[in-house]
C-alpha positions in Angstrom: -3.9 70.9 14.9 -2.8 71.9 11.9 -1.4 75.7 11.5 -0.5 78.0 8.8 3.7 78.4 9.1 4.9 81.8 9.2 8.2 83.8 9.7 6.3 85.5 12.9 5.1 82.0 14.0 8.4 79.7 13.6 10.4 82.6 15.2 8.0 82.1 18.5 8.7 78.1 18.3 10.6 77.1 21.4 12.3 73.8 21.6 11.3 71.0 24.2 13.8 69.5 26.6 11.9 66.5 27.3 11.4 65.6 23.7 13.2 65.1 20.8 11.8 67.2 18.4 8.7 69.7 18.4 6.7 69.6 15.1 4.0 72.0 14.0 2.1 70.8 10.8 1.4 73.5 8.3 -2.4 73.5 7.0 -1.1 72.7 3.1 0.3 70.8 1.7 -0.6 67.8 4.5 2.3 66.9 5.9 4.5 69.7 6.1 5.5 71.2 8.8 8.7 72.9 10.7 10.6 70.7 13.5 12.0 72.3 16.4 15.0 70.1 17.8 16.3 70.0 20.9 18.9 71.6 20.7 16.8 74.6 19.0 17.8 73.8 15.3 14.4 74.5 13.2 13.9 72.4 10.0 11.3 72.1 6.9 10.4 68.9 6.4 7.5 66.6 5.2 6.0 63.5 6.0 4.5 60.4 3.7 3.8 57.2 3.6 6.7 54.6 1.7 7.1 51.3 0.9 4.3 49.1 2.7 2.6 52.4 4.2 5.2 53.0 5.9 5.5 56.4 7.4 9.0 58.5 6.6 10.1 62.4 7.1 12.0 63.8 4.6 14.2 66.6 5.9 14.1 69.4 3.1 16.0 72.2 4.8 16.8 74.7 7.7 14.7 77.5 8.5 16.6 80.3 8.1 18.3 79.5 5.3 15.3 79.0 3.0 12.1 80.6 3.0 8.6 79.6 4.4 7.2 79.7 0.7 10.5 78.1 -0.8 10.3 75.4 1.8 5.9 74.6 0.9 6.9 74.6 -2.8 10.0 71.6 -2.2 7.4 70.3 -0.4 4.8 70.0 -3.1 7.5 68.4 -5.1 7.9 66.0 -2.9 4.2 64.9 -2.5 4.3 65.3 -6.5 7.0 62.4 -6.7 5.4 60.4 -3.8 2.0 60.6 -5.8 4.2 59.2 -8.8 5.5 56.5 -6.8 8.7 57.4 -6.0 10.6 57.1 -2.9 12.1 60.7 -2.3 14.0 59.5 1.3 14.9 56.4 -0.6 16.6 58.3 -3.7 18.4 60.6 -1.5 20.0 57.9 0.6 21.2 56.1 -2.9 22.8 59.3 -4.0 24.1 59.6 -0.6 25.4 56.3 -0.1 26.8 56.4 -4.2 25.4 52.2 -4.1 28.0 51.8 -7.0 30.9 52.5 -4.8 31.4 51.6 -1.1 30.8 55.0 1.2 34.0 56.9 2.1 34.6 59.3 5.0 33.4 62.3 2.8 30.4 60.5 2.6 30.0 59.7 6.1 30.9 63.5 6.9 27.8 64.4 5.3 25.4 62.0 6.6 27.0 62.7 9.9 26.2 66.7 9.4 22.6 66.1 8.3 21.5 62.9 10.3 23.0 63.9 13.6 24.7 67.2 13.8 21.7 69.3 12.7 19.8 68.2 16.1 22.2 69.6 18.2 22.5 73.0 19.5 24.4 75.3 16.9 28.0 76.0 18.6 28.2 71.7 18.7 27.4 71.9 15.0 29.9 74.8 14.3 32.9 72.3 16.2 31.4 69.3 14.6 31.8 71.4 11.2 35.7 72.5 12.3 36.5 68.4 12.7 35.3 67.5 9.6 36.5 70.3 7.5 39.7 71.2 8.4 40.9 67.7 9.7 39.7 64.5 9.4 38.0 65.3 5.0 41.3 66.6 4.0 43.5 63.6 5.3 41.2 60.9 4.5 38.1 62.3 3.0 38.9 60.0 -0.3 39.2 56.5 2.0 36.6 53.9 2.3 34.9 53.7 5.8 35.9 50.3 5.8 39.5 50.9 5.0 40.3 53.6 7.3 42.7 51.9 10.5 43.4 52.7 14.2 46.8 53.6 12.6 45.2 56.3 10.2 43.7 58.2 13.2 46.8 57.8 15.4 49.0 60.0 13.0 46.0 62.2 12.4 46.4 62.6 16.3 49.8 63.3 16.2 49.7 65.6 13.4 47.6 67.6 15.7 49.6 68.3 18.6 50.1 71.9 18.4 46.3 72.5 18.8 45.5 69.6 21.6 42.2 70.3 22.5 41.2 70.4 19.3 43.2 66.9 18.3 40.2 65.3 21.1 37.6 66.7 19.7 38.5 65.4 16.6 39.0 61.8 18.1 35.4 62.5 19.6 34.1 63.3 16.9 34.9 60.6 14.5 34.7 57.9 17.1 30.6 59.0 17.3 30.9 58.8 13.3 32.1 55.2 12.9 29.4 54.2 15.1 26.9 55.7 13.5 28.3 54.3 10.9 28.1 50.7 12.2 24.3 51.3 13.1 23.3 52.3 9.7 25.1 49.7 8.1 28.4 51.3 6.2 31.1 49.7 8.6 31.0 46.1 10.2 29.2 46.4 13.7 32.1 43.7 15.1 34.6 45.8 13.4 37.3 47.9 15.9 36.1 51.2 15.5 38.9 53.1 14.7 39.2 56.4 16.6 38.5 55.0 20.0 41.3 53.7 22.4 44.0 56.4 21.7 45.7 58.5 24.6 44.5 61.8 24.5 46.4 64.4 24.8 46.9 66.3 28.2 44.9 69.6 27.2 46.0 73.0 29.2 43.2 74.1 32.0 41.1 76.9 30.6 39.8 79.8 32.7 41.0 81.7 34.6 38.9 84.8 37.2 39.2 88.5 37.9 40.4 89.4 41.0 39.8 92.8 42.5 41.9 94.8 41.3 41.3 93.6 38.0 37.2 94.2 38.8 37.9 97.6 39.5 39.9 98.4 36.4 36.8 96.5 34.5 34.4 99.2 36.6 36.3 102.0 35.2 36.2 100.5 31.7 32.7 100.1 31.7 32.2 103.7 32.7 33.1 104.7 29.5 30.6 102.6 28.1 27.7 103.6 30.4 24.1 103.4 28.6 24.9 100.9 26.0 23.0 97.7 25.4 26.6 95.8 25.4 28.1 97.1 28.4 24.4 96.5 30.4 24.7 92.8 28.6 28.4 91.7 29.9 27.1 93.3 33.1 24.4 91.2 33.3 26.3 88.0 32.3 29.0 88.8 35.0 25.8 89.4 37.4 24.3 86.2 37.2 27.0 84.3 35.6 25.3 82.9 32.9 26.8 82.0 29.5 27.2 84.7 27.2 25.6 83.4 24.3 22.0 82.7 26.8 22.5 86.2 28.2 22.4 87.6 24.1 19.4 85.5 23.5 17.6 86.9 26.6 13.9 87.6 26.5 11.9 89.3 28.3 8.6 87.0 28.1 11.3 84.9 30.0 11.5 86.8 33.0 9.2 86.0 36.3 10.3 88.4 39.4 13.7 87.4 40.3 13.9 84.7 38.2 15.3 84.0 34.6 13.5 81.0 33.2 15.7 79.5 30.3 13.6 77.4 27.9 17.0 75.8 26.4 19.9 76.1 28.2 23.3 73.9 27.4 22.3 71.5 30.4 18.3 71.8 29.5 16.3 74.0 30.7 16.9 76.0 33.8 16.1 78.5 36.1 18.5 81.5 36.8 18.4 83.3 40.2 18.7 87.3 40.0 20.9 88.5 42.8 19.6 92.3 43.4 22.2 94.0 41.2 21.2 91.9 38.7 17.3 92.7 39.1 17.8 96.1 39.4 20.0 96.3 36.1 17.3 95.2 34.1 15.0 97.1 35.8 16.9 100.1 34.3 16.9 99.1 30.7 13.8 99.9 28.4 11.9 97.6 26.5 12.6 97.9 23.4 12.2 94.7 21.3 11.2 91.2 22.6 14.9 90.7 23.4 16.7 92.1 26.6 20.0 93.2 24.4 18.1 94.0 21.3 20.9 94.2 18.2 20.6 97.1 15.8 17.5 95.7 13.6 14.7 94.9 14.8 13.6 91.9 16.1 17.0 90.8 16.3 19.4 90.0 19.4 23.2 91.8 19.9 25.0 89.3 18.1 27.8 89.8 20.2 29.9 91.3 22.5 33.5 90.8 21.5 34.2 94.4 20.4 33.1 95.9 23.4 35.9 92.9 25.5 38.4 94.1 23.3 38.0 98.2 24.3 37.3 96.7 28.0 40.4 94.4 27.6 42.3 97.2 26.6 41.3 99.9 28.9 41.5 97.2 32.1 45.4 95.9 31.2 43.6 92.6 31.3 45.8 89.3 30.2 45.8 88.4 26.5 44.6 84.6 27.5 41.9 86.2 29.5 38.5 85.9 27.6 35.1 87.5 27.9 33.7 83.9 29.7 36.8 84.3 31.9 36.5 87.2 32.6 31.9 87.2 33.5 30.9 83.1 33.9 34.4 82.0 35.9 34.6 85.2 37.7 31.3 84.7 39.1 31.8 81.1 40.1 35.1 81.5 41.7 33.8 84.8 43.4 30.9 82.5 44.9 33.2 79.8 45.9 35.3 82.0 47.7 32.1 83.2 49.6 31.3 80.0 51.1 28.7 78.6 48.9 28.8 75.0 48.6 29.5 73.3 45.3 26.4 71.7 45.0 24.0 75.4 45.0 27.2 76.9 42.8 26.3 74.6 40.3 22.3 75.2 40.4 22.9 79.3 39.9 25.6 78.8 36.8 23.7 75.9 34.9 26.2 73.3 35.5 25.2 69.9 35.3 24.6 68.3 39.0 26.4 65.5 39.8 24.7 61.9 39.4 24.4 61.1 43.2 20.6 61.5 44.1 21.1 63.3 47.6 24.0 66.2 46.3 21.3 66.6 43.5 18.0 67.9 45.5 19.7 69.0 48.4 19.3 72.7 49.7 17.9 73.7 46.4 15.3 76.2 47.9 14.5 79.1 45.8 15.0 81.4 49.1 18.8 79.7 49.4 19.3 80.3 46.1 18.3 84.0 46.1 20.4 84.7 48.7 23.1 83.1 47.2 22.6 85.0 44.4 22.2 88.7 46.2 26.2 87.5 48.1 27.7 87.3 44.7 26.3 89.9 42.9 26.3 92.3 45.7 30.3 91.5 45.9 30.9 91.7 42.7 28.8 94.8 41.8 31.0 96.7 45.0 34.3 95.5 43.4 32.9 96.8 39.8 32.7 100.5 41.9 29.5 101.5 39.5 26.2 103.3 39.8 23.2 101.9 38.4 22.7 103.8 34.8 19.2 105.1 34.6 19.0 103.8 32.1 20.5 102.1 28.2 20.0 103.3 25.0 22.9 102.2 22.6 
């Protein structure tokens, strides 16, 4: 059924695990609507019929960076062309293919951004973005698809070797490229596809955990932020040992006793069990916007907490290669590790993806188990922290 699109209304849209995309049809013009991806992306766009009745979505734009009323006014426009027999999917893939002049990797960056990157989550966009921008456009942006060679991505490789990580990714990412490129008919589907079969580089092990010494000098740090929504957010994320970026996006609607239901986490959606430190934090904080760790407008989430890790960084004398994650997400999972808890329920309480075998998967995946494993770790870590329970947060 067919309902009238609003700010208020696409902000409340939640993305569905189990399907590709989520559309909800605005009430004019007819076909219209906003689709919800996956991966959370939300995008205008507008359906019609084509060549031979068939049907085809036209992607106008991102919500968020255009307007409800900007995005039903492209809209008309396209519905305007349609009714003039145009083809507006059609024109755009001309332009975007340049039909007088075979496509070059430039051109397949920007197909690749809009046809695959915008229906994944955001921080795989953002890396996505890195590749193309600052690596693989500038050395061969100006090269034909076809004419690019296992050679070409080699030296790219190479060229990359102070940053290793970041060298994969790129060899990731432009592997996925060429065969998308293949399926949509810019490069030769029996054609070598030119980023894959390279050694990758030997990347350094990330992550590292607080011990407790360093938990205690994290305790007194945090005392000098007692009350504010940050300091009750990295708690919290160091509590449960959730990702720092679901822990900022935290709603309260979300929230069913002692457990955190996710509707989009990195690994779909999830359950997190509250250990009782955790529970009783937010049973401290008020309610003062739909988000847990409201930002400083209204109706927005804290964007971040990187200022308050560097004055805890500071303060604690932690590492300079220990990060925020390290220091909240790894803690916790080592810390539960170390307790005893098998691999398998570790997995369940951080988010991680289980492992394919059927019988590690649904084994001992009670709620009670997990609970409890939940009240060992948080109960360990909140004694090695050496802090009382604010009454309450209000900064």
């Amino acid at each position: 059924m067919a309902r009238k699109l609003t700010k208020k209304l696409i902000d409340s849209l939640q993305p569905d695990p189990d399907r590709r995309a989520v559309v909800v049809w605005d009430v004019e013009p007819r076909g219209f609507g906003i689709a919800v991806s996956r991966g959370g992306v939300k995008s205008f766009v507008v359906n019609y019929r084509g060549a031979g009745g068939r049907e085809c979505r036209y992607t106008i734009g991102r919500f968020g960076e255009m307007t409800v009323d900007n995005a039903r006014k492209e809209a008309k426009q396209v519905k305007a062309a349609v009714g003039r027999g145009e083809d507006p999917l059609a024109l755009r893939r001309a332009r975007r293919q340049k039909t007088d002049k075979p496509p070059t990797v430039a051109d397949l960056a920007a197909r690749f951004m809009e046809d695959h990157a915008s229906g994944r989550k955001a921080s795989t966009g953002r890396l996505y973005r890195i590749c193309w921008d600052l690596h693989i456009v500038p050395a061969l942006g100006s090269k034909r698809i076809v004419d690019v060679s296992w050679a070409d991505f080699s030296a790219l490789h190479r060229k990359m070797r102070d940053t290793p990580a970041m060298a994969n990714r790129m060899l990731v990412t432009a592997s996925k490229a060429w065969a998308l490129a293949a399926r949509w008919g810019w490069y030769p589907r029996d054609a070598v596809n030119p980023a894959r079969g390279h050694d990758r580089f030997r990347e350094q092990q990330r992550g590292q955990a607080c011990g407790p010494a360093q938990l205690a000098e994290i305790g007194a740090a945090l005392r000098a932020e007692s009350g504010s929504i940050s300091g009750s957010a990295f708690l919290f994320a160091l509590l449960t040992g959730a990702r720092p970026g679901e822990v900022l996006a935290m709603r309260w609607e979300h929230l069913d006793g002692r457990l955190w239901r996710l509707p989009d986490a990195k690994t779909g959606g999830r359950s997190v069990y509250l250990g009782e430190p955790a529970a009783k934090l937010l049973a401290g904080l008020p309610r003062l916007d739909s988000f847990v760790f409201p930002g400083a407008t209204r109706g927005r989430a804290l964007a971040s907490m990187r200022s308050l890790w560097d004055r805890i960084a500071a303060r604690a004398d932690l590492p300079a290669s220990m990060r925020l994650y390290d220091a909240t997400r790894h803690t916790f999972t080592s810390t539960a590790l170390e307790l005893g808890i098998p691999l398998e329920r570790v997995k369940v309480l951080v988010g991680h993806a289980p492992d394919r075998d059927v019988t590690s998967r649904y084994s001992h995946l009670r709620p009670e188990v997990l609970l409890a494993d939940s009240d060992r770790v948080a109960g360990h870590l909140w004694a090695a922290l050496q802090l009382e329970f604010p009454e309450s947060s209000t900064a």
